[in-house]
N, C-alpha and C positions, 0 to 999 in steps of 0.2 A: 213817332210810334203811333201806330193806325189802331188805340184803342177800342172802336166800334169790331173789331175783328179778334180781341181777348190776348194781340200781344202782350197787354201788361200784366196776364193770367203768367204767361210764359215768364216773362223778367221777373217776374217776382220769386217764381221756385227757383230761377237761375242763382239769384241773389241770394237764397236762403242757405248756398253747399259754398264750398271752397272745392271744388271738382271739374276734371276737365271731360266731365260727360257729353255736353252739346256742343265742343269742338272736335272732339274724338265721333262721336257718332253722327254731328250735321256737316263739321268742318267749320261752325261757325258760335259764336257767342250771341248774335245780334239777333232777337225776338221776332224780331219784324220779318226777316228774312228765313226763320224755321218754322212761323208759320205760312209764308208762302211754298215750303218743301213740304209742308201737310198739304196744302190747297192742291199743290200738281201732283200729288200721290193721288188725294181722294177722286180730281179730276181722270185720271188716267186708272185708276183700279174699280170707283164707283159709278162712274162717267157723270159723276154733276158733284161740284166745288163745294167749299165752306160757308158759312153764313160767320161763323165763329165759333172763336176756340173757348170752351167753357170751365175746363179745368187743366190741369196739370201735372204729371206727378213723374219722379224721378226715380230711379233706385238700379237695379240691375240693365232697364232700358229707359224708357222713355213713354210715359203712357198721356195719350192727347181724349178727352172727352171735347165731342165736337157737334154744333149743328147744320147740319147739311142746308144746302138753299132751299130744299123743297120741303125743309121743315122737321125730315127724320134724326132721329140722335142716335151716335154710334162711338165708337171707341178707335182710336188707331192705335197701337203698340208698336213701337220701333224696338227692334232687336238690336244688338250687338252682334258682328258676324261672326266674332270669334267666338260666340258662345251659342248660336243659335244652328250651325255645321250645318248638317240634311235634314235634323229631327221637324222641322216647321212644317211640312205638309203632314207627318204624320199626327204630330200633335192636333192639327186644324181637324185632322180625319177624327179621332177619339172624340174631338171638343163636338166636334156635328155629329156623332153616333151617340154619344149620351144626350145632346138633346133631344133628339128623334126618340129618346127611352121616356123622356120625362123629366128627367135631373132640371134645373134651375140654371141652365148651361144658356150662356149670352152665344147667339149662332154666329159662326164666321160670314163677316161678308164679303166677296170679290177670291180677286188671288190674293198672295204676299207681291208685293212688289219693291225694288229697290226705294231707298228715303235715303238721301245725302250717301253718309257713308256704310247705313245699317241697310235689313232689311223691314220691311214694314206691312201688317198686319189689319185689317178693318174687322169689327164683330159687332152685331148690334146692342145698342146700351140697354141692359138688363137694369131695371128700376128696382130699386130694392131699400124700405126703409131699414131695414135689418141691423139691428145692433146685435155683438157677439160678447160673452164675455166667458171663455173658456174654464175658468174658475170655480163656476157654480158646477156641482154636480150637473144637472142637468143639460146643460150646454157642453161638458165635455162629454157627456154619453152618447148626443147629439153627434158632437163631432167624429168620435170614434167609432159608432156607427153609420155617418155618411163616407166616410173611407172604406169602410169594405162596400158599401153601396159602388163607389165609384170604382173601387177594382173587381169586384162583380162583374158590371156591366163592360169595364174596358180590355180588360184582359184576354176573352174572346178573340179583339185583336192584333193579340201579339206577334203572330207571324207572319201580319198579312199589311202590318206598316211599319218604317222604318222610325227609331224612336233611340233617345239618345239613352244611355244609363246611369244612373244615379249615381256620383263619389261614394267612395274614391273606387267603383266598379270602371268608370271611364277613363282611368287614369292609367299611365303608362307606370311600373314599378318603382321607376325613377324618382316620383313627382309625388308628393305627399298630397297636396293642396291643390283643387282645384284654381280656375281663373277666378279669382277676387270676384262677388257679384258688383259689389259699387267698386268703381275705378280708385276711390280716397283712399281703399285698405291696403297695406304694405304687411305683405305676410309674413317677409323676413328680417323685420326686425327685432334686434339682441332684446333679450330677455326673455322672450316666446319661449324660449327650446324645451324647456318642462313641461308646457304643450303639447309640442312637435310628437316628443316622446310618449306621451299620453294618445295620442292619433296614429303613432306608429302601432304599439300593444292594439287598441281596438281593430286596426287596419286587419294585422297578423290572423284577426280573428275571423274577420271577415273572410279572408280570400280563404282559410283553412276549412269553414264548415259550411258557408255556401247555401243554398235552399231552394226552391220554387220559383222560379220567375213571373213577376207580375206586373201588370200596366198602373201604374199608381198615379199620385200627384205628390211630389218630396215636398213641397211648402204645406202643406194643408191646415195653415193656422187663422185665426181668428180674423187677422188683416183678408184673409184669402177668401172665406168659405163666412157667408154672412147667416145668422141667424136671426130667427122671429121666434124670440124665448126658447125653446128647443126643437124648432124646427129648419132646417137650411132651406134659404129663399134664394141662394146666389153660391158659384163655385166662380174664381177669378183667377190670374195667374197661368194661363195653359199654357205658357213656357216652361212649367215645372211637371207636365207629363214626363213620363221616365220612366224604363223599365229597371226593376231591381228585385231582391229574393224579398218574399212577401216581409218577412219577420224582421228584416232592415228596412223597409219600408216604415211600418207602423215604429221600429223602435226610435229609428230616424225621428218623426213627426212626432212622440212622445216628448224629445225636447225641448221642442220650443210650439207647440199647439195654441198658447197661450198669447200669444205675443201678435201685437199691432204696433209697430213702430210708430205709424203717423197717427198716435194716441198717448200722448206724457202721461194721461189718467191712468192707465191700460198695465197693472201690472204682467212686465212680459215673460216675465220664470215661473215657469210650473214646478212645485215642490218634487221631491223625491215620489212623495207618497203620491201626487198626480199624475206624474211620469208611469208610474207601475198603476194608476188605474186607468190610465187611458189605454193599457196594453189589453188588461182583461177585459174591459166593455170592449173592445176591437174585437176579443175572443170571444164573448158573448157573442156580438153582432154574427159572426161567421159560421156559431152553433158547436167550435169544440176548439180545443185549445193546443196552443203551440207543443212542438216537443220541447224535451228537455234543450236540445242543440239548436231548435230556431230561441228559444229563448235566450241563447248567448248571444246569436246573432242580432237577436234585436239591444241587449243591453250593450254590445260592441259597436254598434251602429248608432246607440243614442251620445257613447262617449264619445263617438268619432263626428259626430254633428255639434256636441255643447263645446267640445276643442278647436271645432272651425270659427263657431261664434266667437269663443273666445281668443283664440289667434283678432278676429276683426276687433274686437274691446280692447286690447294689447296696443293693435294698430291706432286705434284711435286715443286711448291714453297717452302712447309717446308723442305723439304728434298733438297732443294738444288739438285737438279736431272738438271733442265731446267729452266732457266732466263724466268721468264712473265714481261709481257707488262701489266702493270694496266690500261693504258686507254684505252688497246685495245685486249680483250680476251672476255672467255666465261665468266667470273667472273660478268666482266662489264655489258655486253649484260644482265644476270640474274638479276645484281642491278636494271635495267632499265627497269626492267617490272614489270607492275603493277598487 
């Protein structure tokens, strides 16, 4: 293993899942040999190699923090191709028109280009000491007013790039549940069904009253969107552009705004009563408030996102993956609403 090159960066998050993420998206297990699939991407998309790989992170793709040979630092993301369809150029297009605004937007660099079996991404490393913690009044008024910032600014262009749409809007009638974002999750296993049922009722809701369409970002939580006390110094994640009706948007991201997985300190459930204030500072931020009907939309839209969550907590309690908290999870939070 060619540690001067940060494959033991790699072995180590490998180590950390029981998941078959980096044989599914490289074709391979072996560190040594995915970060030579980084080195011939950045070669062939940036036209000059690696120095090394500086960090690592897993979840839905594959995210590589890298030094280039001539010294610059950047990011590659490896996609998934089943989840990543046509929407990749227009998301890059949104992620490079709000930086040209000003937004704290890391700029795309090169094309997308093939990696192993995914596609793959470059953007320059946006430096950010930025701690988040969604909790505090003022960080979540923060955050609920940089989401209409960012649908402000992105929405413009909605007709003019092609952009995938947010669950269950993308979804055939058939299919309750999107593609799992981590491979580990098994969405159908026994026990779940009072879930299911719970995402069906919100689903119903959705497709019946409908809204406004907007360019948003569906993750826009605390791991994603960094702040400096209450200001956002970083937006991350541009795989999670999406169009969807504004009021599903925000009800959506009301759910889980809070929440940084690669944080045990970091409690990740926002109360009742945080969920309903992150709706009206959104509504402050935007200068006047939902109707009565987007309001359903967004309360349908957050039970149909804390049901997703919780289908994955489901997944990972049968299996023995990750220890839950029953008093204190998405599971609970979904029993607790009416």
């Amino acid at each position: 293993m060619k540690d001067g090159r940060g494959d033991v960066v790699v072995a180590s998050a490998i180590g950390e899942w029981r998941s078959s993420l980096e044989a599914v998206l490289f074709g391979t297990t072996d560190s040594a040999e995915i970060v030579d699939l980084v080195n011939a991407f950045c070669e062939g998309a940036l036209g000059i190699g690696i120095d090394r790989v500086t960090f690592y992170k897993r979840g839905v793709g594959a995210v590589f923090g890298v030094s280039l040979a001539d010294g610059r630092r950047a990011v590659i993301k490896v996609h998934r191709a089943d989840l990543t369809d046509v929407g990749l150029d227009g998301m890059r297009a949104v992620q490079r028109r709000l930086a040209e605004r000003g937004l704290p937007v890391p700029r795309p660099l090169g094309a997308p280009r093939a990696l192993g079996n995914g596609i793959a991404a470059a953007e320059e490393m946006l430096e950010s000491a930025g701690t988040s913690d969604g909790h505090t009044e003022g960080g979540r008024r923060a955050l609920a007013a940089g989401l209409w910032t960012f649908v402000e600014a992105a929405t413009p262009m909605l007709e003019s790039v092609r952009l995938p749409s947010a669950p269950p809007y993308n979804l055939p009638r058939t299919q309750l549940w999107p593609t799992p974002h981590d491979l580990r999750f098994d969405l159908t296993l026994a026990g779940g069904e009072w879930i299911d049922e719970r995402a069906e009722d919100a689903r119903v809701t959705l497709e019946r009253v409908g809204g406004e369409m907007v360019v948003g970002h569906a993750d826009w939580r605390v791991e994603n969107v960094r702040l400096d006390r209450t200001q956002i110094v970083a937006i991350f994640d541009w795989d999670s552009v999406c169009i969807a009706p504004e009021a599903a948007l925000v009800g959506a991201n009301s759910a889980d705004f809070t929440s940084d997985w690669s944080d045990p300190a970091v409690d990740p459930y926002p109360s009742h009563d945080e969920m309903s204030a992150f709706v009206r500072e959104y509504e402050t931020a935007r200068g006047h408030s939902f109707t009565s009907e987007e309001r359903e939309v967004a309360e349908a839209a957050r039970l149909y996102r804390l049901a997703y969550i919780a289908r994955c907590e489901h997944s990972d309690t049968v299996l023995d993956l990750i220890p839950s908290d029953p008093d204190h999870s998405s599971t609970a939070l979904l029993r607790s609403m009416t």
